[in-house]
C-alpha positions as CSV (number, residue, x, y, z in Angstrom):
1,X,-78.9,15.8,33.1
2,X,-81.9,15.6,35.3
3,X,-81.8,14.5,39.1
4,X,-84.9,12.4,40.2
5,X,-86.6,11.4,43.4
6,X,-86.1,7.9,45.0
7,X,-89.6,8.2,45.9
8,X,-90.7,8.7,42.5
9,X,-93.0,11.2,43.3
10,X,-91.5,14.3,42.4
11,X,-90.8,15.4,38.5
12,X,-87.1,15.7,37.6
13,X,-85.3,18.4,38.0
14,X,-82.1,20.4,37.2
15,X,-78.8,19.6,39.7
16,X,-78.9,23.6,41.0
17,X,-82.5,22.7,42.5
18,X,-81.8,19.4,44.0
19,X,-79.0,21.3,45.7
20,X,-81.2,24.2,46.8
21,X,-83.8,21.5,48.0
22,X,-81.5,19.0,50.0
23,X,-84.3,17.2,50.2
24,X,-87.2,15.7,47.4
25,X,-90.3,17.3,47.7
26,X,-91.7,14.1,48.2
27,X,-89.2,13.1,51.0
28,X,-87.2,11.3,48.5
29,X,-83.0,11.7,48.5
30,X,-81.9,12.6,44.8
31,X,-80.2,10.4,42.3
32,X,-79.3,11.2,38.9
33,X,-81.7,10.1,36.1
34,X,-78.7,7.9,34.6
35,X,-75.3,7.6,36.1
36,X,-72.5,8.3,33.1
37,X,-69.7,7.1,32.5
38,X,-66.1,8.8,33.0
39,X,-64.5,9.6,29.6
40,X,-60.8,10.1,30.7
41,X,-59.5,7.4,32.2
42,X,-56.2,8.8,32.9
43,X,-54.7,9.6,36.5
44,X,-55.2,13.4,37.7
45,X,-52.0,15.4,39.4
46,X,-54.2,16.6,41.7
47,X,-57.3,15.5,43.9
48,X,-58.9,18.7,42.9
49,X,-58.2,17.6,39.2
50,X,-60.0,14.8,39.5
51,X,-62.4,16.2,41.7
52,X,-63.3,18.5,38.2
53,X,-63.1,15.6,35.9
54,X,-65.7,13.0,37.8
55,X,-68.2,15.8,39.0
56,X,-68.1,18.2,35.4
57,X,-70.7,15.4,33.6
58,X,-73.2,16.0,36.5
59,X,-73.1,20.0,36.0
60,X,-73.0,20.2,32.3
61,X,-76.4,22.4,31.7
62,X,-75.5,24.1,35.2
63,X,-75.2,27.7,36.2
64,X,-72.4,26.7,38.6
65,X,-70.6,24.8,35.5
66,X,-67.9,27.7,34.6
67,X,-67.3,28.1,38.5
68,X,-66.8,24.6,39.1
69,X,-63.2,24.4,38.8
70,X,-62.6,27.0,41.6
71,X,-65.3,24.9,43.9
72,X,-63.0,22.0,43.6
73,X,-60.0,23.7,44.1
74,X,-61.2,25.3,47.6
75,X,-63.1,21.9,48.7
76,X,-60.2,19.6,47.6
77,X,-57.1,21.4,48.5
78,X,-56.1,18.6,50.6
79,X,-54.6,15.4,49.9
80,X,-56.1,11.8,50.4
81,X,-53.8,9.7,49.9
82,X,-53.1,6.1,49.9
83,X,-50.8,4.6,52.1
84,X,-49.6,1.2,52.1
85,X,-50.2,-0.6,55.2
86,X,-47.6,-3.1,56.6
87,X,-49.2,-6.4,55.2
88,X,-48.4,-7.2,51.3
89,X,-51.3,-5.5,49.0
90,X,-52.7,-3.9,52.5
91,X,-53.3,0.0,52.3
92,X,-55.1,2.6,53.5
93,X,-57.0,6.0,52.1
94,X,-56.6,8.3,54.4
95,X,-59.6,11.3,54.6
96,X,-58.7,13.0,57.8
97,X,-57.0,15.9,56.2
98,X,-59.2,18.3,56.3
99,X,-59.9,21.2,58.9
100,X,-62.1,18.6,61.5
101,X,-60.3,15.8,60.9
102,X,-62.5,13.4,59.0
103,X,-64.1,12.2,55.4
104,X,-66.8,14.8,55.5
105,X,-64.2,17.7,55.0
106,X,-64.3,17.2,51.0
107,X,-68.1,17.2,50.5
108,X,-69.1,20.0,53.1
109,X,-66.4,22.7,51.6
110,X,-68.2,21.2,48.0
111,X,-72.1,21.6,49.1
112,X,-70.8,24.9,50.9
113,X,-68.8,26.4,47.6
114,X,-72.0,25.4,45.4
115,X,-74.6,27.0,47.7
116,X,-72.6,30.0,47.6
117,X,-71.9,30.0,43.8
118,X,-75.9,29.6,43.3
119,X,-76.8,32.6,46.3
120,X,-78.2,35.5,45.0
121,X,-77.5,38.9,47.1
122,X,-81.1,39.7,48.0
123,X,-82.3,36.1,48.9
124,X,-82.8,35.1,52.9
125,X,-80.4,34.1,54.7
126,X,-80.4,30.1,54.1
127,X,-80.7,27.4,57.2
128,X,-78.6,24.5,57.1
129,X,-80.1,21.7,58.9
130,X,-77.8,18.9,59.5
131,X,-78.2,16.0,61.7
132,X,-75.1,14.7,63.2
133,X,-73.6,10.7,64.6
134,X,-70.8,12.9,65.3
135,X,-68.4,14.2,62.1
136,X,-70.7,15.6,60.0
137,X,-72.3,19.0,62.2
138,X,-68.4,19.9,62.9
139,X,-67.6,19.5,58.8
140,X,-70.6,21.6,57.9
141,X,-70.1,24.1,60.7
142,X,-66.5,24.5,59.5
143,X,-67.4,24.9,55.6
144,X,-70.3,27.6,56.5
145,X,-68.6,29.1,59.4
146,X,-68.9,33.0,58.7
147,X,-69.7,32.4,55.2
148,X,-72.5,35.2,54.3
149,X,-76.2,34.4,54.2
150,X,-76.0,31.1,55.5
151,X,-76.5,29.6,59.2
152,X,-76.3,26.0,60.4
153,X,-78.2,24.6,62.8
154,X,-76.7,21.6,63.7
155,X,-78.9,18.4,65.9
156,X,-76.6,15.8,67.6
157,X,-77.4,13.0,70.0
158,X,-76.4,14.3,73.3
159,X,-73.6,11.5,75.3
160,X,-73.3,10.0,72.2
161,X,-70.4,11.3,70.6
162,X,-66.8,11.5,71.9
163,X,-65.7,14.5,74.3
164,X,-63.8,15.7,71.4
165,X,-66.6,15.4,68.6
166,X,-68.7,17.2,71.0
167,X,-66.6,20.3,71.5
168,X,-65.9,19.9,67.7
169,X,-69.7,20.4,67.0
170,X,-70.1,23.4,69.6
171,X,-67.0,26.1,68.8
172,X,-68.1,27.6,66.6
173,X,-71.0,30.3,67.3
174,X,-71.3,33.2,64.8
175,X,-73.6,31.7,62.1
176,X,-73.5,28.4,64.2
177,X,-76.6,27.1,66.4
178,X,-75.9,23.6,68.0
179,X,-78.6,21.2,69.4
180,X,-78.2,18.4,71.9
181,X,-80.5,16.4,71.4
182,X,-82.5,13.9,74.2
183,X,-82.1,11.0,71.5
184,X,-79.9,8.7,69.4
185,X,-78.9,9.8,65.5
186,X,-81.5,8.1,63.9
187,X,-84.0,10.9,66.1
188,X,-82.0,13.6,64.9
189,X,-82.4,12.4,61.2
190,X,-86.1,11.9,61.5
191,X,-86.1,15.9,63.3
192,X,-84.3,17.1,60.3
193,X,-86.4,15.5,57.6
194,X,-89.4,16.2,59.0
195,X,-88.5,19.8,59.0
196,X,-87.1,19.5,55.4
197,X,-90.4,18.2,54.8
198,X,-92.7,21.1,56.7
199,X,-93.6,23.2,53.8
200,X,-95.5,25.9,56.4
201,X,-92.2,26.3,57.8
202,X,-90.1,26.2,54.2
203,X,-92.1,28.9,53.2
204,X,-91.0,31.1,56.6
205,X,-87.1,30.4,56.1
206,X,-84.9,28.7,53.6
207,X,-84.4,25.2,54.7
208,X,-81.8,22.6,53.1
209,X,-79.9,20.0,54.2
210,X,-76.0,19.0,54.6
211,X,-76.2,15.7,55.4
212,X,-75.3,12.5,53.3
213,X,-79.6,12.7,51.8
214,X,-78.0,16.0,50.1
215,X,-76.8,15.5,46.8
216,X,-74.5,17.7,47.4
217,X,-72.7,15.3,49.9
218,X,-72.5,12.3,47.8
219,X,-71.5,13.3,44.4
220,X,-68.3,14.8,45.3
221,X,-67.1,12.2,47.9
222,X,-66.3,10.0,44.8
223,X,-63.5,12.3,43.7
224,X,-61.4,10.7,46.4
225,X,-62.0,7.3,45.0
226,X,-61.7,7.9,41.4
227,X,-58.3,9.3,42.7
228,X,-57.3,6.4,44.5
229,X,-58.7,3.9,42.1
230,X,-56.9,5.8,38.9
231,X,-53.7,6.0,40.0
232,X,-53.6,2.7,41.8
233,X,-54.3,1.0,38.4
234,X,-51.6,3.5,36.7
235,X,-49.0,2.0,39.2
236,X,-50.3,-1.4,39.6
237,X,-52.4,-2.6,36.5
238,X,-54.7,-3.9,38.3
239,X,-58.5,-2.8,40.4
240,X,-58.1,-1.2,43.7
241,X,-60.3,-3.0,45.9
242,X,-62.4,-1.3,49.0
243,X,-63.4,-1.6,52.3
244,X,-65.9,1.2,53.8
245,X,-66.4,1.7,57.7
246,X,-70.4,2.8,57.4
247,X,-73.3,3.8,59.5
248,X,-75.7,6.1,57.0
249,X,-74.6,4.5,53.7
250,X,-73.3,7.7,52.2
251,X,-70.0,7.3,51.5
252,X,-70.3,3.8,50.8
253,X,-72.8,5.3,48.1
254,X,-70.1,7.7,46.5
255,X,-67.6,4.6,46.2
256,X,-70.5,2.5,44.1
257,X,-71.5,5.4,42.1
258,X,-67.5,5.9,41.5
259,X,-67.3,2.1,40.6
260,X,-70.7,2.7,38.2
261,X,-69.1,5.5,36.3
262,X,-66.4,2.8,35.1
263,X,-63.7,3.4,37.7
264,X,-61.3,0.8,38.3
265,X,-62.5,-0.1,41.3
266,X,-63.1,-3.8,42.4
267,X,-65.2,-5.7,45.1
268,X,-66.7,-3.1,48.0
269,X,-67.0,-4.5,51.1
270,X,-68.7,-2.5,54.2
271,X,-68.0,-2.4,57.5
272,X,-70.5,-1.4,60.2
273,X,-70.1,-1.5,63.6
274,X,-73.1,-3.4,65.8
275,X,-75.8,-1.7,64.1
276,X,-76.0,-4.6,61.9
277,X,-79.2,-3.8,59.7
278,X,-77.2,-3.7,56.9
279,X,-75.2,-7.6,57.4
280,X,-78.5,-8.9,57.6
281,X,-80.1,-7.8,55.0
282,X,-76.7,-8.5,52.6
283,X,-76.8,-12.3,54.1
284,X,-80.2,-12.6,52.8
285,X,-82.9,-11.3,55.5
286,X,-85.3,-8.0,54.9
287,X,-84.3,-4.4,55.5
288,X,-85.2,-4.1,59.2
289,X,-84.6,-0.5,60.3
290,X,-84.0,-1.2,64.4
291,X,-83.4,1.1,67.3
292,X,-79.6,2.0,67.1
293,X,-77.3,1.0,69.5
294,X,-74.4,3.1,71.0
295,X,-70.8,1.7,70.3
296,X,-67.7,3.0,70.5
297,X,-68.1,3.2,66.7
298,X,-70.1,6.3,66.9
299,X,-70.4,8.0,63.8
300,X,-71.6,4.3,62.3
301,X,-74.5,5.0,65.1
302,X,-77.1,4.2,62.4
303,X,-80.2,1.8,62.7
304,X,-82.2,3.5,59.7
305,X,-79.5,4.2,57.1
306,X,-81.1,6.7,55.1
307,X,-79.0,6.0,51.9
308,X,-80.7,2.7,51.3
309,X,-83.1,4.5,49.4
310,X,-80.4,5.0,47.0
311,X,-78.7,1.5,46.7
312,X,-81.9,0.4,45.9
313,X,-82.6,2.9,43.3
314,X,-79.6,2.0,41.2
315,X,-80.8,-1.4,41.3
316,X,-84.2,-1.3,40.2
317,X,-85.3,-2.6,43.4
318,X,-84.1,-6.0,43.2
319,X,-82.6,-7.2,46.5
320,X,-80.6,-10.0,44.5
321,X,-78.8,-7.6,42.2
322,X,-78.1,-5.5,45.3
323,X,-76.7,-7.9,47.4
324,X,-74.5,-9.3,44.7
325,X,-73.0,-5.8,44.4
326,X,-71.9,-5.5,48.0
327,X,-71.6,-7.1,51.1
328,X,-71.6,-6.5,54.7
329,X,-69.7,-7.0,57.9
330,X,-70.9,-6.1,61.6
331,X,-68.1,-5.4,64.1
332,X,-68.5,-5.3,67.6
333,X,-66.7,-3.0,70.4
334,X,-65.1,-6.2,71.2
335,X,-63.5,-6.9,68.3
336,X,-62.4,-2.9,68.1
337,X,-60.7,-2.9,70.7
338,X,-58.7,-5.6,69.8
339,X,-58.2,-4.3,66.8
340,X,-57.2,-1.0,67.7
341,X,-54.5,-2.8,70.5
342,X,-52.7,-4.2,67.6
343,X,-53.2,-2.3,65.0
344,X,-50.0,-0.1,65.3
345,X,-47.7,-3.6,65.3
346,X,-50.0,-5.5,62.7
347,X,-50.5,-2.6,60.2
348,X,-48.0,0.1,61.4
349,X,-50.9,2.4,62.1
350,X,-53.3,3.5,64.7
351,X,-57.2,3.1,63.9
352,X,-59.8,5.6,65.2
353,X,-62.7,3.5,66.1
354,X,-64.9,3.7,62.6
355,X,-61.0,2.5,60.8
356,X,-60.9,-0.1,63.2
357,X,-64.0,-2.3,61.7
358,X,-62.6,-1.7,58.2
359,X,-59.1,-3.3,59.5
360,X,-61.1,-6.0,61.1
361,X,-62.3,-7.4,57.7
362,X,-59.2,-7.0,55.7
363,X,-57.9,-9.5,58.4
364,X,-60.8,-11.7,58.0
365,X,-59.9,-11.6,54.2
366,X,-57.0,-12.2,54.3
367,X,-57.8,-15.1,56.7
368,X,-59.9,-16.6,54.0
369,X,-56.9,-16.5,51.2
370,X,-57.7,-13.2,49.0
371,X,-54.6,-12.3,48.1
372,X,-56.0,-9.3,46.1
373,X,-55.3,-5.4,47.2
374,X,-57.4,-3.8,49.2
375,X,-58.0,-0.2,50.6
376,X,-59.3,0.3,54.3
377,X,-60.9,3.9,54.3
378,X,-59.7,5.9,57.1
379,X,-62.7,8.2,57.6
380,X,-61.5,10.2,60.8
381,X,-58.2,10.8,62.9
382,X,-58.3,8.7,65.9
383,X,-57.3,11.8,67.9
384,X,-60.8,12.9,67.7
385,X,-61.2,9.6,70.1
386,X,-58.3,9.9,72.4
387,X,-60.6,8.2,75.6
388,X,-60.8,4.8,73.7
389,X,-57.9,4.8,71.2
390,X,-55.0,6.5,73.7
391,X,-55.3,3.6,76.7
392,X,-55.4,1.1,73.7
393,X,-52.1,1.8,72.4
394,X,-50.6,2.8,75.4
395,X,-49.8,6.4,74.4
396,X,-50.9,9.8,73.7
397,X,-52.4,10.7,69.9
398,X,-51.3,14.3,68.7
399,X,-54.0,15.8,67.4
400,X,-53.5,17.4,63.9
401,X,-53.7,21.0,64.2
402,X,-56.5,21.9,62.9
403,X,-58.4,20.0,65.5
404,X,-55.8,21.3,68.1
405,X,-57.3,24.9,67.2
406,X,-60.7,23.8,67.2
407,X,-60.1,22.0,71.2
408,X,-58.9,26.0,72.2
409,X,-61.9,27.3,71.3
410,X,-65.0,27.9,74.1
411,X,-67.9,25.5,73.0
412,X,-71.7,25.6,74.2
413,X,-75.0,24.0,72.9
414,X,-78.5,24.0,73.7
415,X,-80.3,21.2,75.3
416,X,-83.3,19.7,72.8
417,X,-86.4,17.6,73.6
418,X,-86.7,14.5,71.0
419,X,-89.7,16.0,69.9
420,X,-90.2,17.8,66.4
421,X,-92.6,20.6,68.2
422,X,-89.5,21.7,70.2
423,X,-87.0,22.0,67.2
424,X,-90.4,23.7,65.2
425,X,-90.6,26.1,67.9
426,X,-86.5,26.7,68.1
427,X,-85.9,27.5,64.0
428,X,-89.9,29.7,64.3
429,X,-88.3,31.6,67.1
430,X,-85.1,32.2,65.6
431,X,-86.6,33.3,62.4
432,X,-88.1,35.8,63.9
């Protein structure tokens, strides 16, 4: 199988380069020159199992093919499981198991296992650049952290992340360099790709990326809903249907590539916070990148999603077929709040912020009569936002242990003009 650029630019190419790359030559994200279909319908015992099973058709003609169980094992030895919630056919997948505490656990240790598997002693130490709304610097930090021949440099948008995200991003050190930078997310993503795009400075250091533009990201985030989805239907004969909380599109990617491999897998819904570019383009206006807004939703920070590029790729660039395979919901900090107040009487949980706007339209459906099962994905523990969930709820969240450890250790980061001379300079100095 060959892997092609959504800018159509760049000749196809085999899955180990796209992951080398991060990035298309031509600026484009990677997509997979057909999508197939999942032979084995039948319900894994183990995430990693089905991990193996939806990712092996993608790495067929691949040197990492024979190591690819042991990738999955490492990446996916924790659980996401689904939970029902208190209302009938209400649940929740929960993907805050892993050593930070949120969704992007799965696909770092993946991207970080497969880099590793494809290293070759003698090559350069390899750069990881990843731009961060706040979860996705502390996953990749943790899945490189010490790992040989690799170092992550990691851009975040400084005072807009939570206290806890911040110190989650910067305590690490060793192999770990983290930038605050003088700008919102959608700055650090245009930093990063214009770097991934410098071909004088590829040419000086290894560059790839970790965020959701790698391929490496979004293939193996739709393990989790191929295992939801399989053994929902094994239980319950029917579809699981979906909700996303989304900012950067990525993991509401993985769950329509999941769905487009013949999952059982029903509607999708997303839910973005207000950053609304994608509700009004799904309700029939133009894709209108703005400047992004900061909520209490954080992490859905997004005003450029960056993913679109891939949504439109699978539909042949027709906005009808698009929007007739998803829809959209903005949620405001309002509406959170409320949200997250009742949460723990109305669904017997309590939402971080990002969970919160998922919960919101599972309500609104079930306002509107669907009587149907839906999942609300649970992308991060809300004790990585203790400042707004804890007076909400009126009591203290425990932070899982993982994170506990991470809050003990020292944390620093460098300060970072929004300007791409400044990080030029930064990753030319440190090369040197």
């Amino acid at each position: 199988m060959n892997f092609i650029s959504t800018h159509g630019n760049t000749p196809p190419t085999s899955i180990d380069s796209a992951l080398v790359a991060g990035l298309a030559p031509d600026g484009g994200l990677y997509v997979p020159e057909r999508i197939p279909a999942l032979a084995d319908m039948r319900p894994r015992a183990t995430l990693a199992d089905t991990a193996y099973a939806v990712l092996a058709p993608y790495f067929a003609v691949s040197s990492l093919r024979d190591h690819l169980t042991d990738i999955c094992a490492q990446a996916f030895s924790f659980d996401a499981p689904l939970r029902p919630l208190a209302g009938e056919g209400d649940h929740l997948l929960e993907l805050f198991y892993g050593p930070t505490a949120a969704f992007k656990d799965y696909a770092a240790r993946f991207l970080a296992g497969a880099l590793a598997a494809l290293r070759v002693p003698e090559a350069p130490t390899t750069t990881i650049l990843v731009a961060t709304s706040g979860d996705t610097g502390a996953a990749v930090a943790a899945a490189f952290h010490r790992r040989p021949g690799f170092e992550v440099v990691i851009l975040y948008p400084d005072g807009r992340v939570s206290p806890r995200q911040a110190h989650g991003l910067e305590c690490w050190g060793d192999n770990v360099r983290t930038f605050r930078v003088a700008g919102s997310f959608d700055d650090c993503q245009r930093l990063a790709k214009q770097a991934l795009a410098d071909e004088a400075l590829r040419r000086a250091r290894a560059l790839t990326s970790a965020n959701s533009i790698s391929l490496g990201r979004l293939l193996p985030q739709a393990a989790y809903y191929a295992h939801a989805a399989l053994r929902f239907r094994a239980e319950h004969g029917v579809a699981l249907n979906l909700i996303v909380p989304t900012g950067n599109l990525g993991n509401a990617c993985a769950a329509l590539l999941a769905r487009r491999m013949g999952l059982p897998i029903g509607d999708i819904r997303l839910a973005t916070n207000a950053n609304d570019v994608l509700p009004r383009y799904f309700a029939g206006g133009g894709y209108a990148p703005q400047p992004t807004r900061a909520t209490l939703a954080n992490a859905m920070d997004v005003g450029a999603p960056s993913n679109f590029e891939r949504l439109r790729q699978w539909h042949d660039n027709d906005d009808g077929a698009l929007r007739a395979a998803v829809r959209a919901d903005a949620v405001d900090d309002a509406t959170i709040r409320d949200i997250i107040h009742a949460a723990p009487v109305r669904h017997g949980i309590v939402p971080c912020p990002h969970t919160a706007t998922g919960l919101h339209l599972l309500e609104r459906l079930r306002a509107q009569g669907d009587t149907r099962p839906w999942a609300v994905v649970a992308t991060a523990h809300p004790a990585k936002f203790e400042t707004i969930v804890e007076p909400l709820v009126g009591h203290a969240v425990v932070p899982p242990r993982a994170l506990a450890d991470c809050l003990r250790r020292p944390a620093s980061a460098h300060a970072l003009a929004n300007d791409y001379g400044a990080l030029h300079r930064r990753l030319q100095a440190e090369n040197r």
